[in-house]
KETORKOL-362498 format. One line per field, with one value per residue (C-alpha): residue number from 0; x, y, z. Coordinates in nm, 2 decimals. Layout:
N
pos [NUM, ...] $
east [X, ...] $
north [Y, ...] $
up [Z, ...] $
This chain:
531
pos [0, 1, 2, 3, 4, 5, 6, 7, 8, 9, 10, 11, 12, 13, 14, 15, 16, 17, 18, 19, 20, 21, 22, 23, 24, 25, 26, 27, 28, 29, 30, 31, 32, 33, 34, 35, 36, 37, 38, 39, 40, 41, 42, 43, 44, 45, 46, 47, 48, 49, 50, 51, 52, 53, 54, 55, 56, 57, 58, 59, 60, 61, 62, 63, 64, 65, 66, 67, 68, 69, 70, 71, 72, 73, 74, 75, 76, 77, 78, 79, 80, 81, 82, 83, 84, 85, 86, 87, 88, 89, 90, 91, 92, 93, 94, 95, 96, 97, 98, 99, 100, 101, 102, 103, 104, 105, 106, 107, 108, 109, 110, 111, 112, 113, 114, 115, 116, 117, 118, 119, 120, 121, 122, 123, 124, 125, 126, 127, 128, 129, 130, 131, 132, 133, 134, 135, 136, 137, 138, 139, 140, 141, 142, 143, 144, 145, 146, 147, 148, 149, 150, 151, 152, 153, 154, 155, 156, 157, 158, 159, 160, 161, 162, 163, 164, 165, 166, 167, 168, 169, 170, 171, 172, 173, 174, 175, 176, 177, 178, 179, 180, 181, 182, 183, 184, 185, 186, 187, 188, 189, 190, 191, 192, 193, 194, 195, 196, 197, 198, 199, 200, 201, 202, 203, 204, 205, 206, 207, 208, 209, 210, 211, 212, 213, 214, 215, 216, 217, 218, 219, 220, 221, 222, 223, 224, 225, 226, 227, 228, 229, 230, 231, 232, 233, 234, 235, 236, 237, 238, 239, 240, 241, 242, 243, 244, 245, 246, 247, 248, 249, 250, 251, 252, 253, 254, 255, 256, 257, 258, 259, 260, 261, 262, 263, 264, 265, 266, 267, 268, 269, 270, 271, 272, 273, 274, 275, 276, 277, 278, 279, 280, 281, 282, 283, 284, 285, 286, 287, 288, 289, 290, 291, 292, 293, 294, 295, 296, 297, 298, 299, 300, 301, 302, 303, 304, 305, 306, 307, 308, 309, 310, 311, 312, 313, 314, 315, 316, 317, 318, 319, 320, 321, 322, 323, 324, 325, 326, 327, 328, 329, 330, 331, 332, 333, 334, 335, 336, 337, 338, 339, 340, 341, 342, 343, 344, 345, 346, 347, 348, 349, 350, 351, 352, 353, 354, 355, 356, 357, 358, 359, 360, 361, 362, 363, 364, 365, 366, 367, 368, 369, 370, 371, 372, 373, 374, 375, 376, 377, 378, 379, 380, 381, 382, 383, 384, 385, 386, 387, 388, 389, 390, 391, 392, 393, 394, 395, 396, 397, 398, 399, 400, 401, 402, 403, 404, 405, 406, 407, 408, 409, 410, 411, 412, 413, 414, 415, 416, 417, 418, 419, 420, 421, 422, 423, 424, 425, 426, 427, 428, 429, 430, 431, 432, 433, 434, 435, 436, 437, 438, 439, 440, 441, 442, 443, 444, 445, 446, 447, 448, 449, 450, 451, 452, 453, 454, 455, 456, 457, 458, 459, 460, 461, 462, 463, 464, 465, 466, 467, 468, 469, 470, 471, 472, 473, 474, 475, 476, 477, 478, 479, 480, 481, 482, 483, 484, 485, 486, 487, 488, 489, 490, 491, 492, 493, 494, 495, 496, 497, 498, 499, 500, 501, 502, 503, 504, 505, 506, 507, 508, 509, 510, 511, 512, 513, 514, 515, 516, 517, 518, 519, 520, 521, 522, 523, 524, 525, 526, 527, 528, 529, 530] $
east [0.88, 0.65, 0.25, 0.30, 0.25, -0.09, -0.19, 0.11, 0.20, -0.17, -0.09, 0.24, 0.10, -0.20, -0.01, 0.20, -0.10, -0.25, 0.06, 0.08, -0.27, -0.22, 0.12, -0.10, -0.43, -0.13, 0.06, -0.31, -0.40, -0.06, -0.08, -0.42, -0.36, -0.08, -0.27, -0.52, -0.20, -0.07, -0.40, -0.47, -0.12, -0.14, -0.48, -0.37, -0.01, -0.28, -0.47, -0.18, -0.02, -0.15, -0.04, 0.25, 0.39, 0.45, 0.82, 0.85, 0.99, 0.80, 0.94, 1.03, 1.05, 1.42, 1.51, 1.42, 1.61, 1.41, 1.52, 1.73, 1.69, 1.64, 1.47, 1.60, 1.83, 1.69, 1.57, 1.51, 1.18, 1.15, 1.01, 1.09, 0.79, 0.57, 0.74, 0.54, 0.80, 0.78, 0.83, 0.54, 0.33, 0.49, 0.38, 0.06, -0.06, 0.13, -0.09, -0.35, -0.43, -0.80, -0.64, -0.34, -0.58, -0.77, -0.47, -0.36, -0.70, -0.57, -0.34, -0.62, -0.84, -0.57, -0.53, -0.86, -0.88, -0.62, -0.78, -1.06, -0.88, -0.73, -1.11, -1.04, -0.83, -1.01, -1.18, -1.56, -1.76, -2.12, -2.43, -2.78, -3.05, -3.35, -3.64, -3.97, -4.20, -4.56, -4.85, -4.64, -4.36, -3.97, -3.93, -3.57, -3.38, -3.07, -2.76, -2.43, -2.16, -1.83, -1.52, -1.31, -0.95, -0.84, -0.41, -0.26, 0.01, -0.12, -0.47, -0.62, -0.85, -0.88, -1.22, -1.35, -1.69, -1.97, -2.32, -2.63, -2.88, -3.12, -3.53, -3.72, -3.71, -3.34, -3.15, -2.88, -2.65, -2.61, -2.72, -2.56, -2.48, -2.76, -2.44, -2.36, -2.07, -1.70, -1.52, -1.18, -0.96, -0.80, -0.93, -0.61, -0.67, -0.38, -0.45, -0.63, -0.54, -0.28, 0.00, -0.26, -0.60, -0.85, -0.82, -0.45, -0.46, -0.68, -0.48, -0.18, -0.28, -0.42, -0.11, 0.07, -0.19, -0.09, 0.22, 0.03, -0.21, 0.16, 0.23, -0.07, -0.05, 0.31, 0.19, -0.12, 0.08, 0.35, 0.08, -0.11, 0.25, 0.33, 0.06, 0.06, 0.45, 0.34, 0.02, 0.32, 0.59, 0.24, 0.20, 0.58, 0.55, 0.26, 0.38, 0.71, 0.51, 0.33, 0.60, 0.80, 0.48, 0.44, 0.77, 0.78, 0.49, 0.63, 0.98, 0.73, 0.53, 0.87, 0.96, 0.62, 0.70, 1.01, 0.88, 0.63, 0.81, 1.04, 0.75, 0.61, 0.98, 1.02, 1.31, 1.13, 0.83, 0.50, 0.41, 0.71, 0.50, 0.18, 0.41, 0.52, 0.17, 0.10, 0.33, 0.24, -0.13, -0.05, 0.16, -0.11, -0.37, -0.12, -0.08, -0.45, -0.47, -0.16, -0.36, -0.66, -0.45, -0.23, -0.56, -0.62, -0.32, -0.34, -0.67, -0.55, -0.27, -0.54, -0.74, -0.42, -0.44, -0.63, -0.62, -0.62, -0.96, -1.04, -1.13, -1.05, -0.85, -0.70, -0.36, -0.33, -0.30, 0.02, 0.19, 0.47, 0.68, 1.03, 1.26, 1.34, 1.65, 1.71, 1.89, 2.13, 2.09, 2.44, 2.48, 2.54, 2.22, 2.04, 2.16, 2.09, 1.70, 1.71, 1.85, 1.57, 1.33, 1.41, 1.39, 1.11, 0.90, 0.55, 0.44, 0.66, 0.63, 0.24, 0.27, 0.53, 0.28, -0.02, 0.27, 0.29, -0.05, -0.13, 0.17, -0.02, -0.34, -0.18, -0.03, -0.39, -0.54, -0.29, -0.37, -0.77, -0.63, -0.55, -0.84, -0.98, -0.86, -0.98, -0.92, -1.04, -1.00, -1.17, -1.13, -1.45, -1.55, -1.87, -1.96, -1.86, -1.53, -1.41, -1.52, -1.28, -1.52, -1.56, -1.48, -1.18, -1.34, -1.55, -1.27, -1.10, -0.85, -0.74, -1.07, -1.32, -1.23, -1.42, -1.23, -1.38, -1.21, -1.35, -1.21, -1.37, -1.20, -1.36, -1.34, -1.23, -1.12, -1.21, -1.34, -1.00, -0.77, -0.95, -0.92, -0.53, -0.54, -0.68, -0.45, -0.15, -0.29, -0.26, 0.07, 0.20, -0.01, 0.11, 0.48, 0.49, 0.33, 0.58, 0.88, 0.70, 0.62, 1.01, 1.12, 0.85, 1.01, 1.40, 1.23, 1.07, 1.34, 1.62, 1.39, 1.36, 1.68, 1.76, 1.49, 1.68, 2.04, 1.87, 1.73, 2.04, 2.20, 1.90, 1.92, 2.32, 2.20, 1.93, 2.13, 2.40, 2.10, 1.98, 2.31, 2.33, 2.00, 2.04, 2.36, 2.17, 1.89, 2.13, 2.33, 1.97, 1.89, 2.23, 2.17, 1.81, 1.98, 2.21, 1.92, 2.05, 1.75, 1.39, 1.17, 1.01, 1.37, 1.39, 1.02, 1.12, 1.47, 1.23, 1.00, 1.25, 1.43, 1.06, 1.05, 1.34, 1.31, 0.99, 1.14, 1.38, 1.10, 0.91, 1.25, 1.29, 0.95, 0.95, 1.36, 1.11, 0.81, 1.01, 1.25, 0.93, 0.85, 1.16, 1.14, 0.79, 0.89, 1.14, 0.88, 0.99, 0.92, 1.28, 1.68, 1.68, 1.43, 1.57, 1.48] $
north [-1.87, -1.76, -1.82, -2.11, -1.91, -1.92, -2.24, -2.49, -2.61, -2.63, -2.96, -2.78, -2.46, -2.68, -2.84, -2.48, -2.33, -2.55, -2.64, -2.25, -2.17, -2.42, -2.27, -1.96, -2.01, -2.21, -1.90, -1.69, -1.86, -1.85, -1.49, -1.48, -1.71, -1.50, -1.16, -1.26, -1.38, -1.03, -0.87, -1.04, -0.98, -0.60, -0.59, -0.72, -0.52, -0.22, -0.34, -0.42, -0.05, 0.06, -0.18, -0.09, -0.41, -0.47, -0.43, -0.74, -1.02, -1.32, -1.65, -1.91, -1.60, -1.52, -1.21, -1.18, -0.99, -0.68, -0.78, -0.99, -0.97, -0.66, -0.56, -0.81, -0.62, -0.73, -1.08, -1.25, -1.49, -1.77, -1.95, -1.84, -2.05, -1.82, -1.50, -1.35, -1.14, -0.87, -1.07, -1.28, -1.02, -0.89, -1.24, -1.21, -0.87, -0.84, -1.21, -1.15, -0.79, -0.71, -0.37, -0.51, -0.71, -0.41, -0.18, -0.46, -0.40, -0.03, -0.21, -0.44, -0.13, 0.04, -0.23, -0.28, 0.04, 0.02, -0.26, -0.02, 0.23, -0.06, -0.08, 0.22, 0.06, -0.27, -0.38, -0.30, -0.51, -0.40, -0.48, -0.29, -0.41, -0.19, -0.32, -0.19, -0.35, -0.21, -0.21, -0.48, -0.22, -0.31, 0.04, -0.03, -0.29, -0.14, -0.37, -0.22, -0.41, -0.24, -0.37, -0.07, -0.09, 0.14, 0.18, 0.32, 0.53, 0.88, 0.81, 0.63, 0.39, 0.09, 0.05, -0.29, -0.27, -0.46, -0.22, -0.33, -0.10, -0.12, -0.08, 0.17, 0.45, 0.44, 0.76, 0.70, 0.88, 0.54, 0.28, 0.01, -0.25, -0.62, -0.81, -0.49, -0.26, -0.37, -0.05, -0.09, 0.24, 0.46, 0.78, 1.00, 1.29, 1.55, 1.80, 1.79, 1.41, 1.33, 1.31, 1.22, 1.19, 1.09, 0.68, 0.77, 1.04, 0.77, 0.48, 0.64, 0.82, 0.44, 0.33, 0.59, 0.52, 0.19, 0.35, 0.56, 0.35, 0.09, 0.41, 0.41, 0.05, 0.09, 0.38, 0.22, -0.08, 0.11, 0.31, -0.05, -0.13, 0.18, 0.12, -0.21, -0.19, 0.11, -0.08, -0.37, -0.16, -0.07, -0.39, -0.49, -0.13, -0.25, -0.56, -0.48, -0.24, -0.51, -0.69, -0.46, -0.35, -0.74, -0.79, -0.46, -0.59, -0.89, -0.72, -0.49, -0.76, -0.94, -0.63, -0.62, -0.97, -0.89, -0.53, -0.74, -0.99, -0.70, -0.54, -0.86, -0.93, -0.53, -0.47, -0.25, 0.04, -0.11, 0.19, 0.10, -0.21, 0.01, 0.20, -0.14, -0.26, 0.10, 0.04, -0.30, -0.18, 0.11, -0.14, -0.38, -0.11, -0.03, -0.38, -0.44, -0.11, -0.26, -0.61, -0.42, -0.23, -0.51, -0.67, -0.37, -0.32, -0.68, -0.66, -0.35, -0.55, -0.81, -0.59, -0.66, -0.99, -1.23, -1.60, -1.66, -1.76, -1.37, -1.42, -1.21, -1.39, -1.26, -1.27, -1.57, -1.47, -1.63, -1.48, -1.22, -0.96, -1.02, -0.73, -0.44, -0.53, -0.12, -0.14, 0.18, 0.41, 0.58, 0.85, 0.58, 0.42, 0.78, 0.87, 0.54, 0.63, 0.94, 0.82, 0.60, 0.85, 1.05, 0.82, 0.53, 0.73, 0.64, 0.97, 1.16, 0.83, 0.90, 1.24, 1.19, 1.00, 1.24, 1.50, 1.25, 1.21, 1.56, 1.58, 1.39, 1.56, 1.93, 1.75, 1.65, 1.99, 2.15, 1.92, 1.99, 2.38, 2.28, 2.26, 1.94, 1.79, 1.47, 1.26, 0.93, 0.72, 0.42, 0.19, 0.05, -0.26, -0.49, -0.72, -1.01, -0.89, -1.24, -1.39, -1.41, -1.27, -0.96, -0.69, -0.47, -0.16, -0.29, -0.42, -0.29, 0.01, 0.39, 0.42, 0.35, 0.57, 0.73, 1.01, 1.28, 1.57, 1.72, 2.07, 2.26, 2.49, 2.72, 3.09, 3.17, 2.83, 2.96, 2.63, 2.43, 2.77, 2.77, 2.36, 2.35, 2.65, 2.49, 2.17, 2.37, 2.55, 2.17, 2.10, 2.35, 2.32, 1.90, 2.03, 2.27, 2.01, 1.76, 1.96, 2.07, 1.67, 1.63, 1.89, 1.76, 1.42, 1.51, 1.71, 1.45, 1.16, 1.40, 1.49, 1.09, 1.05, 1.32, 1.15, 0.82, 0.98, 1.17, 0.87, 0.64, 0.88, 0.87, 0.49, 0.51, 0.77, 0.58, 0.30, 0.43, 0.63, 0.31, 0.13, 0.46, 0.42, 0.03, 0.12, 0.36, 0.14, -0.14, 0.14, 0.26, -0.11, -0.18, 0.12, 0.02, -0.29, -0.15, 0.12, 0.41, 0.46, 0.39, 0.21, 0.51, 0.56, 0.23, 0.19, 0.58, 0.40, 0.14, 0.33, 0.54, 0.24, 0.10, 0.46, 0.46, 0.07, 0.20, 0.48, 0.28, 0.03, 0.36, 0.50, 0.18, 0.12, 0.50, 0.40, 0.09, 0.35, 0.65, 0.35, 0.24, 0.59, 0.65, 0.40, 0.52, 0.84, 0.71, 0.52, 0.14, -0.07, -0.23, -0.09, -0.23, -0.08, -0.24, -0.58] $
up [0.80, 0.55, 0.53, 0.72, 1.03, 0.97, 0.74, 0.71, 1.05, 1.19, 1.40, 1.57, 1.63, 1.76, 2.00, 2.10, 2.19, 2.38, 2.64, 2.63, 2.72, 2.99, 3.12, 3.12, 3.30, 3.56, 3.56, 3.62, 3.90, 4.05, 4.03, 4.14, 4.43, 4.53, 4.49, 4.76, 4.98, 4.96, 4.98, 5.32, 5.46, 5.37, 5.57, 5.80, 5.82, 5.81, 6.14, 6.28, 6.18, 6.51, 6.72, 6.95, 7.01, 6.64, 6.65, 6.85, 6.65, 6.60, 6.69, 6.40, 6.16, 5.95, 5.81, 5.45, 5.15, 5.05, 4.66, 4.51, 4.13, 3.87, 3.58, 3.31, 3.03, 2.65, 2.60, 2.30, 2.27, 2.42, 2.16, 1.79, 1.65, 1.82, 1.65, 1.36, 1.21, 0.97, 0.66, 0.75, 0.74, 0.38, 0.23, 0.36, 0.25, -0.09, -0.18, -0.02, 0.08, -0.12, -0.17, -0.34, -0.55, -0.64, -0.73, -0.95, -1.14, -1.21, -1.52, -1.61, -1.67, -1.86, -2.11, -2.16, -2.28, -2.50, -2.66, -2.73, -2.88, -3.13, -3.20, -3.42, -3.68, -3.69, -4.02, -4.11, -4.31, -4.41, -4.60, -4.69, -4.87, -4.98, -5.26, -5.32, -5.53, -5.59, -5.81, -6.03, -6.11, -5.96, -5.82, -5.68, -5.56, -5.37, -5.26, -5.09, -4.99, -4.85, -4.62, -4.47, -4.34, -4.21, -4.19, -3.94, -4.10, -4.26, -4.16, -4.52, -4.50, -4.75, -4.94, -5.10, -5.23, -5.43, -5.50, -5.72, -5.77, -6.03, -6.11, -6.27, -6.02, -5.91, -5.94, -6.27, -6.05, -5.86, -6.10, -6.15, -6.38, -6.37, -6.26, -6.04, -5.99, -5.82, -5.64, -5.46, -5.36, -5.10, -4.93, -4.79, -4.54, -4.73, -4.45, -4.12, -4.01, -4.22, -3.93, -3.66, -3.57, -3.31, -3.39, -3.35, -3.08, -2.85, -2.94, -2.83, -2.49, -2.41, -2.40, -2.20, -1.97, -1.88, -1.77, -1.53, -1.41, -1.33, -1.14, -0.97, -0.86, -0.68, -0.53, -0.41, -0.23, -0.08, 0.11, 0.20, 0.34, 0.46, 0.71, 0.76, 0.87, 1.13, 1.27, 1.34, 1.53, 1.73, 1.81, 1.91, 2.16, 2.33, 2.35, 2.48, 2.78, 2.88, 2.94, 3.10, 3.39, 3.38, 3.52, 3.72, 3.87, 3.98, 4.10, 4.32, 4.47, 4.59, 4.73, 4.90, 5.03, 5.15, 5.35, 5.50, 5.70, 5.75, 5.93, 6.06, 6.26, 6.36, 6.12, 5.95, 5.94, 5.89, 5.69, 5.44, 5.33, 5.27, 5.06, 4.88, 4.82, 4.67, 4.39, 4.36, 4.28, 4.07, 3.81, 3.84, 3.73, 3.45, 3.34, 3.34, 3.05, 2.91, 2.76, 2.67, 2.43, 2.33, 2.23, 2.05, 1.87, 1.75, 1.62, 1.41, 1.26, 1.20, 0.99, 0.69, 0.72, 0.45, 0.35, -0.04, -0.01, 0.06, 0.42, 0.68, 0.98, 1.33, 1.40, 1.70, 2.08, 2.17, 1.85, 1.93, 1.72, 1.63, 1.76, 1.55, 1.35, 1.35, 0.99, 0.95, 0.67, 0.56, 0.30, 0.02, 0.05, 0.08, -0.21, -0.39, -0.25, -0.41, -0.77, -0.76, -0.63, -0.89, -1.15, -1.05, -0.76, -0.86, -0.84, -1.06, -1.30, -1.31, -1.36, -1.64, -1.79, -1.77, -1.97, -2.25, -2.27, -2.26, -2.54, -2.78, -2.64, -2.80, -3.15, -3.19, -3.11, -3.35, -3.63, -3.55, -3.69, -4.04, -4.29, -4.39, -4.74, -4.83, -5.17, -5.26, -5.55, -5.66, -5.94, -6.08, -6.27, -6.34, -6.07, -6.29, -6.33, -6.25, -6.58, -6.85, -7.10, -6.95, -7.18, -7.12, -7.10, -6.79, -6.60, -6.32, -6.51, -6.57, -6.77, -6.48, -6.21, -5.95, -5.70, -5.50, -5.33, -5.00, -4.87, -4.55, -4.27, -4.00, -4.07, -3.71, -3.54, -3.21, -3.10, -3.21, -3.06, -2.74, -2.68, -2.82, -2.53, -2.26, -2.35, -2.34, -1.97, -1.85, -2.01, -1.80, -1.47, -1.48, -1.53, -1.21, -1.03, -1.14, -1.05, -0.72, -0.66, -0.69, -0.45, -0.24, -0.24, -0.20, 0.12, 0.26, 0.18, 0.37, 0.66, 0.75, 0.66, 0.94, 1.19, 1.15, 1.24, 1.56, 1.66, 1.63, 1.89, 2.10, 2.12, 2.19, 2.47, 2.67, 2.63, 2.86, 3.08, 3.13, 3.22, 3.48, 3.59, 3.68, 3.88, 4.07, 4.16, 4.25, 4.48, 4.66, 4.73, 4.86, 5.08, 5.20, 5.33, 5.50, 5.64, 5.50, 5.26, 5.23, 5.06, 4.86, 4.73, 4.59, 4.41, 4.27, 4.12, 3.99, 3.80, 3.66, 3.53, 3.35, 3.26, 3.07, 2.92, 2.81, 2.63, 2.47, 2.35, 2.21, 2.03, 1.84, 1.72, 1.60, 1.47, 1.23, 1.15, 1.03, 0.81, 0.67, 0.61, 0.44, 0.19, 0.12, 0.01, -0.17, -0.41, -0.24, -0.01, 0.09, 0.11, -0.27, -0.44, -0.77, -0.64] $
């Protein structure tokens, strides 16, 4: 069963809930009906409590058993169509989940601004044009053309250019040619950016970023799972006490039957059915507190649930949780959960990522310590360089040259010492934590690991207590029928029984929570984390 629980069988689940809503509200008013038969009879067993002549027997009137069924051992549902298992709620939440959306964003962000850091080395092509003409005199007319590449590998950057400049008052420092002034070279950082700089640095902590912000993702889902799995084991306990009162309730109102025709023919204590309806109350009371939690629990497992148009929906009322399948855990698969914790755990995978980055971060910082020496070269020819006729001594060659050298370097660096400083201070600070975040997680995986075992034997345990237990109630009613007991015996066997089922309901939803719990720590969501 997979989304179709919700969207694909409309017409059958339709049809299910409406012949069980009927079976219901027949069921209800069955119940009720027979609450206000049982409420009358124990009024009037109360009047009548002070009656001497009760002991009498009534004529037409047979002896009834006190009980004649017990509390039901596991049963499986009725109806697997209704059962919304634990897969069905996987599907929905990992397609649907706006969370789950939203960490998937966290990538989507990280390549985007990787693609802006590519936006360093992409080619730049610019024009300017200045003229000023007054008074009848052509003071300048300025045109600059230039295409930049830069390359990524030792930093240079590829120049193409066309200038004009002439008129009367331009500087002959940049004067140019009429038919203007062809330029095409290299400029070549030989010290400070030679082996990396900022387009480089930023380019390449972009992409380790991707890595973390992967990281981040997992991390993000498992926890969305993490709960969603818990708020569902909630949902399957309350479930499972509501139907265990439900049915002790019944057990103790066919006890209260019996006690009172007991009463009613004098084979019995009026008081012992006053005692009967007690119990039948008090489970009632609990029952009634039961559904209003149920009803709670399944609106908190509602709150992960999402159609793929983005819209909220409520799990249905007649839906019920599968039983835990209680997988076991052995050594092997611990220690496959720790391989893969220390290798893949989303955490230590971020903060592996944040020491890369922080890598690059200090190779960058050290570079910023060397001086800066820059040389360019240019060739230089007339703009018309095209034309054949051209002479050669205006063409692009050895003779027509222009190259520039530019040195500089702080006298005390402190700025560059003090941030290659502080980078290092972080190297070291997202180190401890990642070794920390390690032992953290080997701690953590173990101590579940250890919860799982204890609880195993638990389980084993209150499996046999309650084996015990149901041979002990079955020996106290034996006992009552034969008058060697009482009643308050019996209803005391009961409720320890319920006790018990109830405990055993609570130690396998907590068996589910801490396996989910496991895997989370782990860094998965499943026993196969490489799946």
């Amino acid at each position: 069963m997979t989304s179709r629980f919700l969207k694909q069988r409309p017409n059958s689940w339709s049809l299910l809930l409406g012949s069980w809503l009927d079976e219901k509200r027949t069921a209800t008013n069955g119940k009720r009906t027979a609450a206000l038969l049982l409420l009358t009879a124990g009024l009037g067993l109360s009047a009548q409590a002070q009656d001497p002549r009760l002991p009498a027997r009534k004529p037409g009137l047979e002896p009834a058993p006190l009980q004649t069924e017990q509390l039901a051992p596991d049963r499986p549902a009725a109806d697997t169509a209704r059962v919304f298992a634990l897969q069905n709620l996987a599907e929905l939440v990992f397609a649907n989940h706006p969370v789950v959306k939203q960490a998937a964003l966290l990538s989507e962000t990280a390549r985007a601004q990787v693609q802006q850091a590519r936006g360093g080395f992409d080619p730049k092509l610019g024009s300017g044009f200045d003229r000023k003409l007054f008074g009848g005199t052509d003071y300048y007319n300025n045109w600059a053309n230039e295409l930049k590449v830069p390359i990524w590998p030792a930093g240079i950057d590829l120049k193409v250019g066309y200038d004009r400049m002439v008129g009367r008052y331009v500087n002959p420092e940049y004067r140019t040619p009429l038919d203007g002034l062809a330029v095409a070279g290299l400029s070549v950082p030989l010290g400070q950016g030679l082996l990396i700089d900022a387009r480089r640095s930023t380019l390449r902590q972009a992409c380790i970023m991707v890595d973390a912000a992967e990281a981040d993702q997992v991390k993000q889902i498992n926890e969305i799972w993490l709960q969603a799995a818990k708020d569902y084991w909630t949902w399957y306990y309350t479930y499972q006490q509501m139907r265990l009162i439900e049915e002790g309730v019944e057990l103790a109102a066919t006890r209260f039957r019996g006690t009172s025709r007991r009463a009613l023919l004098g084979d019995q204590a009026p008081i012992d059915s006053v005692e009967a309806q007690i119990t039948v109350q008090d489970r009632q009371v609990q029952y009634e507190q039961l559904l209003v939690e149920l009803q709670n629990a399944r609106l908190l497992l509602s709150n992960h649930l999402w159609n793929r148009d983005g819209q909220p929906v409520e799990l249905p009322a007649y839906a019920v949780p599968q039983r835990p399948p209680l997988t076991p855990v052995d050594t092997l698969a611990l220690r496959g959960l720790l391989d893969f914790a220390d290798s893949r755990h989303p955490t230590l995978l971020k903060l592996d990522a944040k020491i890369r980055q922080l890598g690059v971060e200090e190779r960058y910082r050290r570079e910023l310590l060397k001086p800066t020496l820059n040389v360019s070269g240019y060739l230089l020819s007339r703009g018309d360089f095209y034309r054949p006729e051209v002479p050669a001594s205006y063409d692009f060659g050895l003779n027509n040259y222009k190259v520039g050298v530019d040195f500089a370097v702080p006298l005390f660096l402190r700025k560059e010492r003090g941030k290659l400083w502080e980078t290092r201070v972080k190297v070291q600070d997202a180190t401890l934590e990642q070794q920390n975040s390690r032992r953290s997680i080997v701690t953590q995986v173990s101590a579940k690991f250890n919860a799982l075992k204890a609880y195993e034997r638990q389980l084993l345990l209150q499996a046999q207590t309650i084996e015990n237990q149901r041979t002990l109630l079955r020996a106290e009613t034996q006992k009552f029928e034969l008058g060697e007991s009482t009643i308050f015996l019996v209803n005391a066997r009961e409720t320890k029984l319920i006790d018990l089922r109830l405990k055993q309901e609570s130690l396998r939803a907590s068996y589910e929570k801490t396996l989910a719990e496991l895997y989370y720590y782990a860094g998965t969501r499943t026993a196969n984390p490489e799946d």
